[in-house]
C-alpha positions, 0 to 999 in steps of 0.5 A, spaced: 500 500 500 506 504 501 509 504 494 501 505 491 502 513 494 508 514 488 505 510 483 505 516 477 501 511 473 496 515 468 498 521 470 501 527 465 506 531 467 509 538 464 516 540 466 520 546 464 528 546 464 528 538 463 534 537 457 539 537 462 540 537 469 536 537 475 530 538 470 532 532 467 533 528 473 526 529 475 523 529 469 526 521 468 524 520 475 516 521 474 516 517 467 520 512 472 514 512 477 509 511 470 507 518 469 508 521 462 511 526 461 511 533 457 517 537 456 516 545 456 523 547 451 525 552 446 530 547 442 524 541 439 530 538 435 533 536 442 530 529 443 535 526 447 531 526 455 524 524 450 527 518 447 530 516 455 523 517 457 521 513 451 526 507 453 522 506 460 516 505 456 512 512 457 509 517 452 513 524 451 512 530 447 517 536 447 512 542 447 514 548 444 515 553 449 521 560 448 520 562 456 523 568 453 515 569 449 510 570 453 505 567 446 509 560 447 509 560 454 501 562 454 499 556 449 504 551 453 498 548 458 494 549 453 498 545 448 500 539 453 491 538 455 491 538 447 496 533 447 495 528 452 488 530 454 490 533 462 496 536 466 496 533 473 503 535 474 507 542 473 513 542 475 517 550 474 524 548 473 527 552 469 531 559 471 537 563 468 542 567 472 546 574 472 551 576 476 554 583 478 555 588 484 548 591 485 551 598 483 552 595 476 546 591 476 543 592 468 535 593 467 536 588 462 539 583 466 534 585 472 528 585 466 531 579 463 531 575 469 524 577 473 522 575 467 524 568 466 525 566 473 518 570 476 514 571 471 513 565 466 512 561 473 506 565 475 503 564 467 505 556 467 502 556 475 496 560 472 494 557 466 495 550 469 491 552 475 486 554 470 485 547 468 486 544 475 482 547 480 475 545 476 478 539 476 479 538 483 485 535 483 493 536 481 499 538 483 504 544 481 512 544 484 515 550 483 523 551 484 525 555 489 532 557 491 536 558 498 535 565 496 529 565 497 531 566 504 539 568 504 540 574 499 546 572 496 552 576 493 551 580 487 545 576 485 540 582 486 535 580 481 535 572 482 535 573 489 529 577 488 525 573 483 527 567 488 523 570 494 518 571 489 517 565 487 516 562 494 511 567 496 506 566 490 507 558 492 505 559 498 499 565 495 497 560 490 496 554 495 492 558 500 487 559 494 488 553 491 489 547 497 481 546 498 480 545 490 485 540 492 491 543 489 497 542 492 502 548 491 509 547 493 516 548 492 524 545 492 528 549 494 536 547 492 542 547 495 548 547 492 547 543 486 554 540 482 550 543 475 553 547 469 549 554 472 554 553 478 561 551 474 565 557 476 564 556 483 567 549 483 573 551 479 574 556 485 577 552 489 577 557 495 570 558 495 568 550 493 571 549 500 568 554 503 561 552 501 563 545 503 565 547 509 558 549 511 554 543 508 553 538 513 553 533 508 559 534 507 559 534 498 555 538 494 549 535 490 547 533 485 541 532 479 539 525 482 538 528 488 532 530 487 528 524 484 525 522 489 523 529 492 520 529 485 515 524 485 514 525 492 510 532 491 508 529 485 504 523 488 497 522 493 504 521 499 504 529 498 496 529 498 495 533 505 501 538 503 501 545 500 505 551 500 511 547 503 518 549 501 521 543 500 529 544 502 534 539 498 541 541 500 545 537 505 543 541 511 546 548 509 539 551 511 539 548 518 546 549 519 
């Protein structure tokens, strides 16, 4: 009866930033709990995750979707319902990252990064919960940072964008958890990805930074699969506007 809980079978997925990283290892993960899975990306010739997804035996689409157009953005929910009938999963993995002193700090950067990071979150939330709240039933992940609770060092518009990010999941589940619509987020910690390639080249910073996760290692991608399909599935039922922490311990050091 325990294992039914994760059991994703039948459901349809959607997930954005899915062709490398943390987004791909979550998205393989829900296709290995049974889900199908629609992949939200601007590169449709990049096929490499739908054919690993397709090897487990699960249907997947690549859905057009530039996050950098608020027109794909728009019509990416409404292309998965069209594709798979429903959308009982979204997960709002993919972000980008500017680094400056804040003195310096361009309106483009800021603009460009509020943007992919905040607001085309709030249109896939809004346009999924359009389509789960009638429904009665679904589940929406977000990704949030530690940022969403640190400030970080010249990352002002990230870590803005991060606090946001936090704050509409917890709106979003106050209005959304009596339809039965479960609302969270996965905060990362220090993730061994390409976003964080030039901390660890640092040696100096990588052993600070590892100094202070008790886990004593950073993370990485895989970490993340069974948090995943946690919030995916009914073991998650009864939590909403939670923010999930997958970071070694750094937060509660």
């Amino acid at each position: 009866m325990g294992m039914n809980l994760f059991d994703l079978s039948g459901k349809v997925a959607a997930i954005s930033g899915a062709t490398r990283g943390i987004g791909k290892s979550m998205a393989i993960a829900l296709a290995e709990a049974g889900a199908d899975i629609a992949l939200l990306q601007r590169n449709t010739e990049q096929t490499d995750v739908k054919e690993e997804i397709e090897k487990l035996g699960r249907t997947c689409a690549i859905i057009p979707c530039d996050l950098e157009k608020t027109d794909e953005v728009k019509a990416a929910i409404p292309a998965v319902v069209s594709r798979f009938g429903t959308i009982d999963i979204l997960v709002n993995n993919a972000g980008i990252q500017r680094r400056s002193p804040s003195v310096d700090f361009s309106e483009t950067d800021w603009d460009d990064v509020m943007d992919i990071n905040l607001k085309t979150v709030w249109l896939l939330c809004q346009e999924a919960g359009r389509h789960m709240v009638p429904r009665g039933q679904g589940k929406i992940i977000n990704v949030a940072s530690l940022l969403s609770f640190q400030g970080g060092i010249n990352v002002p518009a990230y870590a803005a964008a991060k606090g946001g990010v936090a704050q509409l999941t917890k709106a979003l589940s106050n209005e959304w958890a009596k339809h039965h619509v479960n609302v969270n987020a996965i905060v990362p910690g220090y993730i061994a990805t390409d976003m964080n390639t030039a901390i660890l080249e640092d040696e100096k910073r990588n052993a600070q930074i590892l100094d202070r996760i008790p886990a004593d290692r950073w993370g990485n991608p895989d970490d993340f699969k069974g948090t995943a399909v946690y919030l995916s599935s009914a073991a998650s039922n009864y939590v909403h506007g939670h923010l999930v922490a997958v970071d070694g311990g750094w937060l509660g050091r």
